[in-house]
C-alpha positions in Angstrom: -27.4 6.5 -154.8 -26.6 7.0 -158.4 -28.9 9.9 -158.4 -27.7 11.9 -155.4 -24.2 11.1 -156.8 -25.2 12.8 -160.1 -26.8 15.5 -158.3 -23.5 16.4 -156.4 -21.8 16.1 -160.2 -24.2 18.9 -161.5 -23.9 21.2 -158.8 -19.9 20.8 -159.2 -20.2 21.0 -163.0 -22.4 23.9 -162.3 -20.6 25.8 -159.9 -17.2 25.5 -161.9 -19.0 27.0 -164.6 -20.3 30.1 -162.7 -16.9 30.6 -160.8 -15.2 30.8 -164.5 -17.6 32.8 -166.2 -17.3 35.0 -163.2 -13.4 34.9 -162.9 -11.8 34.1 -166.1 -12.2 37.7 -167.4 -10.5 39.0 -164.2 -7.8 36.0 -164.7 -7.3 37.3 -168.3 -6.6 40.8 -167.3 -4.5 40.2 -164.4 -2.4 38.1 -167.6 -2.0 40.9 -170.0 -1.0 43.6 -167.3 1.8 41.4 -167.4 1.8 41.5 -171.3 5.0 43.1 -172.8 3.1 43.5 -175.9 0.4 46.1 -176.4 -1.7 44.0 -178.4 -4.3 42.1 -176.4 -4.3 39.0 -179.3 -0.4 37.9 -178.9 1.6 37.7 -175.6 5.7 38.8 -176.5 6.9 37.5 -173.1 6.5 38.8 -168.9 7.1 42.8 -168.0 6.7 44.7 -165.0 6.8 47.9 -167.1 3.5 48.7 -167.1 3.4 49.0 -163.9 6.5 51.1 -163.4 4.6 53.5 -166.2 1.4 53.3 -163.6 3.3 55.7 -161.1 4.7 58.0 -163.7 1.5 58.8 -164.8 0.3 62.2 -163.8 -3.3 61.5 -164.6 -3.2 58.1 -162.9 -1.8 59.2 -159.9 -3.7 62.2 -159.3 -7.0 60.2 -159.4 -5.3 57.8 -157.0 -4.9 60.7 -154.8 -8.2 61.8 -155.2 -9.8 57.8 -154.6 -7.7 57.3 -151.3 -8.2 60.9 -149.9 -12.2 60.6 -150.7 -12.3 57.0 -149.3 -10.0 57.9 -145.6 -12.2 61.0 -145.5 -15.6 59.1 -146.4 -14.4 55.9 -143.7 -13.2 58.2 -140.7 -16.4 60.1 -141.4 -19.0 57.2 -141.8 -17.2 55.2 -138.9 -18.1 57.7 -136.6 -21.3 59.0 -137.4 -22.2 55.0 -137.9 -21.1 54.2 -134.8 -23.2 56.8 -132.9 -26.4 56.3 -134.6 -25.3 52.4 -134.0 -25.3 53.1 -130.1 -28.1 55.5 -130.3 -30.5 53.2 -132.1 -29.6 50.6 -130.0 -30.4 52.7 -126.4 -34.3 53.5 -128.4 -37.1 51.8 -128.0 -38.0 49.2 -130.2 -40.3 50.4 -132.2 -38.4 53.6 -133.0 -35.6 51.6 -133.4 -36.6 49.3 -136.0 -38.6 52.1 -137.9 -34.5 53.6 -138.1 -33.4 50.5 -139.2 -35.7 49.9 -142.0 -34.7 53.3 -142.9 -31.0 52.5 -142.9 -31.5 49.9 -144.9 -32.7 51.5 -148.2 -29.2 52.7 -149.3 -27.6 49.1 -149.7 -30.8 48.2 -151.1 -31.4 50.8 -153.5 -29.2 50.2 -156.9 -26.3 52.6 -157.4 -27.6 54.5 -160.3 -30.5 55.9 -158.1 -28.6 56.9 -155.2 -26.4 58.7 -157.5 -28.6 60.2 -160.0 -30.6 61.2 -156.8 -27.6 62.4 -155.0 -26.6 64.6 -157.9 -30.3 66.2 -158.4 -30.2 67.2 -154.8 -26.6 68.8 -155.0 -27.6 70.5 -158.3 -31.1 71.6 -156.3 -28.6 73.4 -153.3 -26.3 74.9 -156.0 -23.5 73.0 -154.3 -20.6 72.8 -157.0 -19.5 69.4 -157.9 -16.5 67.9 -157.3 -14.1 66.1 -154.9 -16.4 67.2 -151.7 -19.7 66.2 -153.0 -17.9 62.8 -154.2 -16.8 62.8 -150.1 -20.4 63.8 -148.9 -21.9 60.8 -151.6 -19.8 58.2 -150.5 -19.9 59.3 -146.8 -24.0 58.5 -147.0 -23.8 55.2 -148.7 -21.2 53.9 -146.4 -23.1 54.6 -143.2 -25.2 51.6 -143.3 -22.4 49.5 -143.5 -20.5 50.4 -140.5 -24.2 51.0 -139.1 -24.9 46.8 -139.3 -21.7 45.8 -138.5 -21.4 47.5 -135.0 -25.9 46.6 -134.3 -24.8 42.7 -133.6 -21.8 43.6 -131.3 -24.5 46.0 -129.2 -26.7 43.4 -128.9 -23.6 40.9 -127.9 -22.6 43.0 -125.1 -23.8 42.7 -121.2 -26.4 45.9 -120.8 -25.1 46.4 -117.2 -21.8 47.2 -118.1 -22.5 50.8 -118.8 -25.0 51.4 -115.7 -22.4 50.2 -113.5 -19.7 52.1 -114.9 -22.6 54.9 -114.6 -23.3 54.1 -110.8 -19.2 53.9 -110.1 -19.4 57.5 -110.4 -17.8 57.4 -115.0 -19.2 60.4 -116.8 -21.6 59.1 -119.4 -18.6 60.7 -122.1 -16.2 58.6 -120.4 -18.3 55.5 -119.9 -18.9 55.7 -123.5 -15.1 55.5 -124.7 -14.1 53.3 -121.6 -16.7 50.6 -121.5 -19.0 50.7 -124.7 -16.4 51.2 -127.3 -13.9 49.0 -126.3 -17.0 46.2 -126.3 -17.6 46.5 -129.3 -14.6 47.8 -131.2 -14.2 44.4 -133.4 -17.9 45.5 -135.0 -16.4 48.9 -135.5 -13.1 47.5 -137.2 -14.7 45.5 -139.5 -17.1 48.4 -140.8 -14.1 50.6 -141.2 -12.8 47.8 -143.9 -16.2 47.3 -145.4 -16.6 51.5 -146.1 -13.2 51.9 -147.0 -13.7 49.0 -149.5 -17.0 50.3 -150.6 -15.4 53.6 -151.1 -12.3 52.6 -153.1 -14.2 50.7 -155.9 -17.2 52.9 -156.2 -17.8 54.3 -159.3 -21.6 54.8 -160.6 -22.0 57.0 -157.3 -18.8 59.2 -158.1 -19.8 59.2 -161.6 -23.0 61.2 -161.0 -21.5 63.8 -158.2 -18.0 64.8 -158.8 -16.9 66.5 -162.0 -14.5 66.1 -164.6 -11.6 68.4 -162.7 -11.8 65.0 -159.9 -11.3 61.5 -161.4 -10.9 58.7 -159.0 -9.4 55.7 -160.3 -12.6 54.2 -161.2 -13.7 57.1 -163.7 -10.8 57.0 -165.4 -10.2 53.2 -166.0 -14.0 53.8 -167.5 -12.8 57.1 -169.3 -10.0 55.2 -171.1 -12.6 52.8 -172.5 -14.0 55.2 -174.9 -10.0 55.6 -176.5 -8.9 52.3 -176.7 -7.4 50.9 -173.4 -4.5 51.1 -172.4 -2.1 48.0 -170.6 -1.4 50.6 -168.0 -5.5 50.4 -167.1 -5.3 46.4 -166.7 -2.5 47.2 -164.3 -4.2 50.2 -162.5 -7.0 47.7 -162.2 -5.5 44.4 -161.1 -3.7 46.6 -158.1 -7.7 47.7 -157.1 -8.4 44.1 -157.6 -5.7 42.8 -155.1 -6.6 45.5 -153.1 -10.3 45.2 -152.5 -9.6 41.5 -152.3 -6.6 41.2 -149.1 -9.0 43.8 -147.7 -11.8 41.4 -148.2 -10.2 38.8 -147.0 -9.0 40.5 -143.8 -12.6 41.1 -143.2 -13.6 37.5 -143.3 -10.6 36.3 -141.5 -11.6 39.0 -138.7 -15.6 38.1 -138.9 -14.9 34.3 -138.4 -12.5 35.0 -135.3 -15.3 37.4 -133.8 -17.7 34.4 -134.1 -15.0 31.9 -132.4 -14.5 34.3 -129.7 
């Protein structure tokens, strides 16, 4: 008894440590965007003012521009093209299937810095400029697995005679696909479009190595500021990502756990 009871107090201790060496530093930021003082070593009372100063700041808010327009073009994109190959893989047969699979594995699965070192070379090898469009093509390719495996399950969930009788009522294979197999498995499809948009929003060693200088996303320049000393605006900027990935996070697991009790 005493030693299960101690066990359970390690992994308590233990996991309270992880959770605040992982957390704290995020805590602290989200404190001193709220900071009226500049300095980082003395708090002078609460202010909203760096966040007012966060949209009048032409730099900021063009690379916010340039991280939501990359990451609605990169989700529409990915959402569809994942959802096809999705259905597609799923009408092969197995073995052809599962070879594609194992395939669309490898870009969660490789680290960042590869895909986007290797990403770059190949741009650089088609003498395609970089810049905002390559950044769209490079985050368009890494999010495809993700809406990829979260629409496989709901193809496997769904009754295999519901498109062959829609077929044998005399429905166009185009129409039974939008009428019967997309509204089946549309939850699988919503909750890829939040995990690429996500993806997409926060990404930065991937836009790092193909976009250029001309188109920042939010990410590049909270690193860029770094390098000069940074600024309270930047623990702003990034405690609004923070939120942001996290309600859309949490959506996502909310919407995940009703799928499973439906």
């Amino acid at each position: 008894m005493r030693n299960s009871r101690g066990v359970r107090t390690f992994r308590t201790v233990w996991m309270a440590l992880v959770l605040i060496f992982l957390y704290a530093p995020i805590l602290v930021m989200i404190a001193l965007s709220f900071n009226a003082s500049v300095s980082r070593s003395q708090w002078t009372g609460f202010t909203l003012d760096w966040y007012v100063k966060v949209f009048h700041d032409p730099s900021i808010l063009g690379a916010l521009r340039t991280t939501v327009e990359v990451a609605v073009i990169a989700t529409v994109v990915s959402t569809v093209i994942g959802t096809l190959g999705a259905i597609g893989m799923h009408a092969m047969n197995t073995n052809m299937a599962n070879v594609l699979i194992n395939v669309s594995y490898l870009p969660m699965t490789t680290p960042d810095i590869v895909t986007g070192v290797s990403l770059m070379l190949m741009f650089l090898f088609a003498k395609v400029p970089l810049g905002k469009w390559t950044m769209i093509m490079a985050h368009i390719a890494f999010d495809i697995p993700y809406v990829l495996f979260s629409v496989m399950p709901k193809l496997r969930q769904m009754n295999p005679n519901l498109y062959e009788a829609a077929l044998d009522l005399g429905c166009h294979p185009l129409k039974a696909l939008y009428k019967v197999i997309i509204p089946e498995i549309m939850p699988g499809i919503f909750t890829g479009t939040l995990l690429a948009f996500t993806m997409s929003l926060d990404d930065f060693v991937i836009s790092y190595f193909t976009s250029s200088d001309m188109y920042p996303n939010l990410s590049r320049i909270v690193y860029s500021s770094t390098k000069l000393g940074v600024k309270p605006t930047m623990y702003a900027v990034s405690t609004m990502m923070f939120v942001s990935i996290l309600l859309l996070l949490v959506l996502i697991n909310r919407r995940t756990k009703l799928e499973d009790m439906g």
